[in-house]
The first five atom37 places (N, CA, C, CB, O) and aatype in JSON, in Angstrom:
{
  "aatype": [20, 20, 20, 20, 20, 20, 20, 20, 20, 20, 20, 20, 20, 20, 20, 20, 20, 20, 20, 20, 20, 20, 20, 20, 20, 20, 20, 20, 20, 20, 20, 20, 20, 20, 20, 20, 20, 20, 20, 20, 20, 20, 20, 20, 20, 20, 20, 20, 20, 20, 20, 20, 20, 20, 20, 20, 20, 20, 20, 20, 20, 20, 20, 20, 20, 20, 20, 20, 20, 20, 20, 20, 20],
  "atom_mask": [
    [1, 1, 1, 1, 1],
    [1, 1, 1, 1, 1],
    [1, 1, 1, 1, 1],
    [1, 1, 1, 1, 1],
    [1, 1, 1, 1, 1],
    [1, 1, 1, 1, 1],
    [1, 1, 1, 1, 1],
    [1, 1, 1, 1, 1],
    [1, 1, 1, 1, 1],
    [1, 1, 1, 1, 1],
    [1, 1, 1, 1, 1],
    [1, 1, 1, 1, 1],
    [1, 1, 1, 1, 1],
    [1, 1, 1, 1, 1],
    [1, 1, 1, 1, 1],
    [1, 1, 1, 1, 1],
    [1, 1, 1, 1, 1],
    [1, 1, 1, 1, 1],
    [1, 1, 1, 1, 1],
    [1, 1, 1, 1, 1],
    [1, 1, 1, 1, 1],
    [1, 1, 1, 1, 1],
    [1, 1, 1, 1, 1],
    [1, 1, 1, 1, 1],
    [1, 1, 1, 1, 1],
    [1, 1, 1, 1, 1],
    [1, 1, 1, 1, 1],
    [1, 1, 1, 1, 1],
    [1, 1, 1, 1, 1],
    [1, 1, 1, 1, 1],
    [1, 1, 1, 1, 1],
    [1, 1, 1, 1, 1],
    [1, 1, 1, 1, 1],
    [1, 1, 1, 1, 1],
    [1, 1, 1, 1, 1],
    [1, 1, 1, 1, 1],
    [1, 1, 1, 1, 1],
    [1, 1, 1, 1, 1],
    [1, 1, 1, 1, 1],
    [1, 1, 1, 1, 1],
    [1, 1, 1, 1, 1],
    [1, 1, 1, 1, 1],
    [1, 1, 1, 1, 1],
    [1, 1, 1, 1, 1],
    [1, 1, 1, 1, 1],
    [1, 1, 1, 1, 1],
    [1, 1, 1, 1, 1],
    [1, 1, 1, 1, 1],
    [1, 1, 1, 1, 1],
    [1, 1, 1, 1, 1],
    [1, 1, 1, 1, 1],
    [1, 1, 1, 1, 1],
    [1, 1, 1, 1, 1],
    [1, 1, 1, 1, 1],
    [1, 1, 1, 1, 1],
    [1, 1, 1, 1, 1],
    [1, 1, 1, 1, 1],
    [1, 1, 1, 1, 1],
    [1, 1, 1, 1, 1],
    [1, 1, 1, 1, 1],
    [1, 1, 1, 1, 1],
    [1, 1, 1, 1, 1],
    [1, 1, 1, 1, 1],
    [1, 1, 1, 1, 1],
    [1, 1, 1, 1, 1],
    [1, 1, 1, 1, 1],
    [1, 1, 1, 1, 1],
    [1, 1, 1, 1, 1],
    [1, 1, 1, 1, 1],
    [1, 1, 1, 1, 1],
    [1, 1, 1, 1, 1],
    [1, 1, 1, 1, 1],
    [1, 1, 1, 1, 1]
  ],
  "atom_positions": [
    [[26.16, -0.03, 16.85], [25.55, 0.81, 15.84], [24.64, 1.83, 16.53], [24.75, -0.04, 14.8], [23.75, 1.7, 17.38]],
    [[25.1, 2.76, 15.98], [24.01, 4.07, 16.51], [23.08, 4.19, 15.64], [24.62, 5.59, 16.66], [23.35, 3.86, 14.48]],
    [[21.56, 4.78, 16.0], [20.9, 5.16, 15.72], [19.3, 6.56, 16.25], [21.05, 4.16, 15.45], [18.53, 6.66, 17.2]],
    [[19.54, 7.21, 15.14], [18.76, 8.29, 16.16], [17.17, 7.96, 15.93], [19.13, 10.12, 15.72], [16.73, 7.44, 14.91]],
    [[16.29, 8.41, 17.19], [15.16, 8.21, 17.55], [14.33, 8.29, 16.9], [14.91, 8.65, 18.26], [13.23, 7.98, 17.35]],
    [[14.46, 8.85, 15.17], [13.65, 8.62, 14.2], [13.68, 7.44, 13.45], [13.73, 9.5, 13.48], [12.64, 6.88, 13.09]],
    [[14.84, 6.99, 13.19], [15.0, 5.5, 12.65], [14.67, 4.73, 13.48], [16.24, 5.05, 12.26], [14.22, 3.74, 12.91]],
    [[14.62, 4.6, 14.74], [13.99, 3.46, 15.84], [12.07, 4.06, 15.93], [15.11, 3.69, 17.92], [11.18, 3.42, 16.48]],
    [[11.94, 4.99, 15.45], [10.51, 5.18, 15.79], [9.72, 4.58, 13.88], [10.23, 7.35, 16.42], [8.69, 3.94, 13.7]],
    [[10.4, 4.95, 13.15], [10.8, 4.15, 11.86], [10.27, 2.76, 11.42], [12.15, 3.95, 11.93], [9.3, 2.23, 10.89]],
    [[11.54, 2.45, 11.99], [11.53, 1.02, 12.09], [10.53, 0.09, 13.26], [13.0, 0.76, 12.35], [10.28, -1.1, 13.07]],
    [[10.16, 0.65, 14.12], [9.5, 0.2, 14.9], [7.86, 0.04, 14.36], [9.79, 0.97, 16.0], [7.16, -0.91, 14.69]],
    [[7.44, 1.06, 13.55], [6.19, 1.27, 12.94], [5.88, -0.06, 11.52], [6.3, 3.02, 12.35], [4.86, -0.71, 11.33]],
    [[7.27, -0.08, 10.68], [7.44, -0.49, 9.71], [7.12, -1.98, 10.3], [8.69, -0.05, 9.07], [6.24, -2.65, 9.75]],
    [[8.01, -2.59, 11.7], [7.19, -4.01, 12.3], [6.12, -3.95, 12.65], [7.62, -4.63, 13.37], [5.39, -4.92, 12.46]],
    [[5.72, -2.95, 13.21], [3.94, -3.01, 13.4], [3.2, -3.1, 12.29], [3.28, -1.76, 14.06], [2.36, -3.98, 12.09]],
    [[3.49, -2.14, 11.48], [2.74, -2.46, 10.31], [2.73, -3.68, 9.54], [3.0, -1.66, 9.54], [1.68, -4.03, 9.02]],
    [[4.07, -4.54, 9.38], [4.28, -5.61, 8.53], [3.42, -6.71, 9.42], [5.97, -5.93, 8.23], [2.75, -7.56, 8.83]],
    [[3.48, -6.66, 11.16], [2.75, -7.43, 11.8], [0.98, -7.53, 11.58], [3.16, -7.05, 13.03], [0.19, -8.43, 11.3]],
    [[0.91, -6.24, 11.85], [-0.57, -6.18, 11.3], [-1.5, -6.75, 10.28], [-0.69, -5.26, 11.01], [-2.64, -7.22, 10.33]],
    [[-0.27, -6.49, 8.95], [-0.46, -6.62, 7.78], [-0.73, -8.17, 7.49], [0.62, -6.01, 7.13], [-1.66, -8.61, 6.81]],
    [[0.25, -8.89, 8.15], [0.33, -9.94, 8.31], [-0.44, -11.17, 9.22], [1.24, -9.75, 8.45], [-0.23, -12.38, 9.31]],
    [[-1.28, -10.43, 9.75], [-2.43, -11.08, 10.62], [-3.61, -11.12, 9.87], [-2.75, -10.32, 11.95], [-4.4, -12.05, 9.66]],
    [[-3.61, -9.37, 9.31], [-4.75, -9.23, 8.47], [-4.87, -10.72, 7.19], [-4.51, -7.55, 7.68], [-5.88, -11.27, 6.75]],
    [[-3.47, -10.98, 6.91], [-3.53, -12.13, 5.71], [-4.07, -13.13, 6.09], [-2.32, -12.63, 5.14], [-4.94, -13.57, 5.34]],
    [[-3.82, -13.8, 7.24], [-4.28, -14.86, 7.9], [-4.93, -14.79, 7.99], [-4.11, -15.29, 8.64], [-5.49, -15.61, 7.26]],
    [[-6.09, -13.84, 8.89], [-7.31, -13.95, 8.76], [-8.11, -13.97, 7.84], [-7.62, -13.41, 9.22], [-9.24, -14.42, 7.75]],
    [[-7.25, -13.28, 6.95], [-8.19, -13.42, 5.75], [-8.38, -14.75, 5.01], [-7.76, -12.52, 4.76], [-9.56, -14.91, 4.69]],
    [[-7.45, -15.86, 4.61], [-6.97, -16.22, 4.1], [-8.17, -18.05, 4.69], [-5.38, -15.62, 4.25], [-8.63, -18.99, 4.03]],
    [[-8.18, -17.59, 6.58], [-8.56, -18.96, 7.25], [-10.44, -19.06, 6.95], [-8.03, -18.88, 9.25], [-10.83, -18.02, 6.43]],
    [[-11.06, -19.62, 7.09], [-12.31, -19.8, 7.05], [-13.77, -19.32, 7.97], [-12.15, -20.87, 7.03], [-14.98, -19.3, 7.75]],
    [[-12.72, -18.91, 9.28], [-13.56, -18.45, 10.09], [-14.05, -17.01, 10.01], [-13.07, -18.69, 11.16], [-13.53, -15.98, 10.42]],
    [[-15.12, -17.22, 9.42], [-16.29, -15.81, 9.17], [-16.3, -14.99, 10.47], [-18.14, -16.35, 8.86], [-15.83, -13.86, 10.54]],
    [[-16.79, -15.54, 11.35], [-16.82, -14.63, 12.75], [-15.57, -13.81, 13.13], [-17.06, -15.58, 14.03], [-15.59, -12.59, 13.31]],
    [[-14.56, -14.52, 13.21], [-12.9, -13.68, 13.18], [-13.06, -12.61, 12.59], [-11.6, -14.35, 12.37], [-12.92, -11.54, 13.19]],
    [[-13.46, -12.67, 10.96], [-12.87, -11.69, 9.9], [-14.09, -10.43, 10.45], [-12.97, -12.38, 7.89], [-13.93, -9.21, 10.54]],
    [[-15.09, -11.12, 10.69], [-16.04, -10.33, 11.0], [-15.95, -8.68, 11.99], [-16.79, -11.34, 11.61], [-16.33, -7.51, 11.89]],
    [[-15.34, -9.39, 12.73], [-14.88, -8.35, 13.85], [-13.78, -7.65, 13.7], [-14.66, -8.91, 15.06], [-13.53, -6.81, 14.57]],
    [[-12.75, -7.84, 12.46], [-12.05, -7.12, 12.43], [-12.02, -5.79, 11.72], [-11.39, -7.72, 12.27], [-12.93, -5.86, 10.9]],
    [[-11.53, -4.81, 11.63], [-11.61, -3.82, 10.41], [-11.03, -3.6, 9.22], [-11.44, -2.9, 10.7], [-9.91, -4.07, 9.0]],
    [[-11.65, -2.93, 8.36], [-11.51, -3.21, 7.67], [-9.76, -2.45, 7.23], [-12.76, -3.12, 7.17], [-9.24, -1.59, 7.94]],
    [[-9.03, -3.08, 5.74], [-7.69, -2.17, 5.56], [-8.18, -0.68, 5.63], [-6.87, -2.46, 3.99], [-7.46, 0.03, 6.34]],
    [[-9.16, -0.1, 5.08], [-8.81, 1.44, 4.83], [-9.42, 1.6, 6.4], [-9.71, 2.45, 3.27], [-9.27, 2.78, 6.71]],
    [[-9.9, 1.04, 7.23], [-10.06, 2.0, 8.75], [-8.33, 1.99, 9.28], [-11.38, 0.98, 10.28], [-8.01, 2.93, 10.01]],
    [[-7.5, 1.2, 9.0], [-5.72, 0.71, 9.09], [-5.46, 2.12, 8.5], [-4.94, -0.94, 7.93], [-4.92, 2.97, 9.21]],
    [[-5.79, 2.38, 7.33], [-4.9, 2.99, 6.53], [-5.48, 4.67, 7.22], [-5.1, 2.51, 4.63], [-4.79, 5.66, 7.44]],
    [[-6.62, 4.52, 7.37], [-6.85, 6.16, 8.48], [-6.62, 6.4, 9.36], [-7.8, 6.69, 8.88], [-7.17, 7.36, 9.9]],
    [[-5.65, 5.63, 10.02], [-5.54, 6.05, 11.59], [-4.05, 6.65, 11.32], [-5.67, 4.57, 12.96], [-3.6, 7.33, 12.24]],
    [[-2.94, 6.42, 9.75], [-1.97, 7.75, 9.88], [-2.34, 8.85, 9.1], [-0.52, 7.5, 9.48], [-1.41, 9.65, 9.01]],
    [[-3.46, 9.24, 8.42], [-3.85, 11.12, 8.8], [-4.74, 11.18, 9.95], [-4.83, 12.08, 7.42], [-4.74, 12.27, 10.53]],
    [[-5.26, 10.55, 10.27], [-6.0, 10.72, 11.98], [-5.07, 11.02, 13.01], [-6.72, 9.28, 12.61], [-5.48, 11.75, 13.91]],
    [[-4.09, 10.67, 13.06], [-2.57, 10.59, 13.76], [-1.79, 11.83, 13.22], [-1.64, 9.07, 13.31], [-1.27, 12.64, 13.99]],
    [[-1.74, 11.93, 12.15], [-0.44, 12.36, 11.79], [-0.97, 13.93, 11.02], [0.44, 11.06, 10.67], [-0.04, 14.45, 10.41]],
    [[-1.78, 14.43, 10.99], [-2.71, 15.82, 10.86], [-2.3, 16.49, 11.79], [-4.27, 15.76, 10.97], [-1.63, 17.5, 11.63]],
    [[-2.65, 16.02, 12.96], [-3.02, 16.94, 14.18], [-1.73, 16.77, 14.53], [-4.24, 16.56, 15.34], [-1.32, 17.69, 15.24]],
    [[-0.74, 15.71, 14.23], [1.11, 15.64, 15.09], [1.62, 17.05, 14.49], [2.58, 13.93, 14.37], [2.0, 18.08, 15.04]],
    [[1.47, 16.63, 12.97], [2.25, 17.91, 12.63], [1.83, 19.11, 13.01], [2.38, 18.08, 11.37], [2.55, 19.97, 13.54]],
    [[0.69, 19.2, 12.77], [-0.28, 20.84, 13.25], [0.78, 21.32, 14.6], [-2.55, 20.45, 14.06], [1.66, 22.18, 14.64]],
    [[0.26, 20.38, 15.65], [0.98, 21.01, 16.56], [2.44, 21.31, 16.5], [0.77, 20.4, 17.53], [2.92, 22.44, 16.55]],
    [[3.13, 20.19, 16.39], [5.0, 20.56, 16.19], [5.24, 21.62, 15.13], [6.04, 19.08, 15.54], [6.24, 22.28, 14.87]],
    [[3.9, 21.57, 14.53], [4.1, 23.11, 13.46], [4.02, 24.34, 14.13], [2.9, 23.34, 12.26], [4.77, 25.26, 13.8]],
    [[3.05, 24.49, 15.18], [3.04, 25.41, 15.69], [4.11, 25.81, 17.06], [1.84, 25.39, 15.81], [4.56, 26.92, 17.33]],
    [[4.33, 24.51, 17.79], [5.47, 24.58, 18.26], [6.44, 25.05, 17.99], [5.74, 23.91, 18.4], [7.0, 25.8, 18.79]],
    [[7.05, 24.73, 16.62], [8.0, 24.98, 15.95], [8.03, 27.09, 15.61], [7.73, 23.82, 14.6], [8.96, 27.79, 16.0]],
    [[6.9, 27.59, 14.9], [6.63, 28.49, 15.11], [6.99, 29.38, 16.03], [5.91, 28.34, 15.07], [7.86, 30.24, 15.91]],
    [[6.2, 29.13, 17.06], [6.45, 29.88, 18.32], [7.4, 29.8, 18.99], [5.72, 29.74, 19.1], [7.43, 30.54, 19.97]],
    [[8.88, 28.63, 18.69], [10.07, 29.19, 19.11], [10.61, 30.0, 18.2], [10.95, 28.3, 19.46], [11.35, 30.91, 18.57]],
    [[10.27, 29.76, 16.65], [11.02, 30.83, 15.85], [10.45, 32.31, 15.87], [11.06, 30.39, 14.37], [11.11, 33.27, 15.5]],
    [[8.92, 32.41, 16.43], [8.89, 33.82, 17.0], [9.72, 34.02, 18.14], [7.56, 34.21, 17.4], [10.17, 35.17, 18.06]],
    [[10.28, 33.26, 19.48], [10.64, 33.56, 20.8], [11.9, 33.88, 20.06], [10.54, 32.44, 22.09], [12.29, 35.0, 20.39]],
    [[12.53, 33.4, 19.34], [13.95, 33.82, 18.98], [14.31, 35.04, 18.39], [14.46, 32.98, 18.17], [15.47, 35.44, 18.42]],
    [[13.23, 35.77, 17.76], [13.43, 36.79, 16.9], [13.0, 37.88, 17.44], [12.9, 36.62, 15.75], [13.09, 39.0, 16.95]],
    [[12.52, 37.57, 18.47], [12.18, 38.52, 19.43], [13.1, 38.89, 20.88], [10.9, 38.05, 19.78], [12.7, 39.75, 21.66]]
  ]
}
């Protein structure tokens, strides 16, 4: 089976995330205060894709740009 480098970058996120997600339960779930303590919280999780993903596009936006100026020129 083929697959192109967006579905493996995809899918690769979708296990990180379900992993994450899934630790976060446990910890939550076990008794030890100090554990939970140190971890962060879901919405610092949930900001790190526009913290990430703002500035990805910005640039490949402008990337993108500036070959469709090099071409038309």
């Amino acid at each position: 089976m083929t697959t192109c480098r967006l579905c493996m970058m995809l899918r690769f996120f979708l296990l990180f995330a379900a992993l994450i997600l899934g630790a976060m339960i446990w910890f939550a779930l076990s008794k030890d205060a100090p554990v939970t303590a140190h971890l962060p919280g879901p919405m610092a999780f949930a900001m790190i894709v526009p913290i990430i993903g703002i500035p990805g596009f910005i640039v490949k936006y402008r990337r993108w740009r500036r070959e469709q100026d090099e071409t038309r020129s």
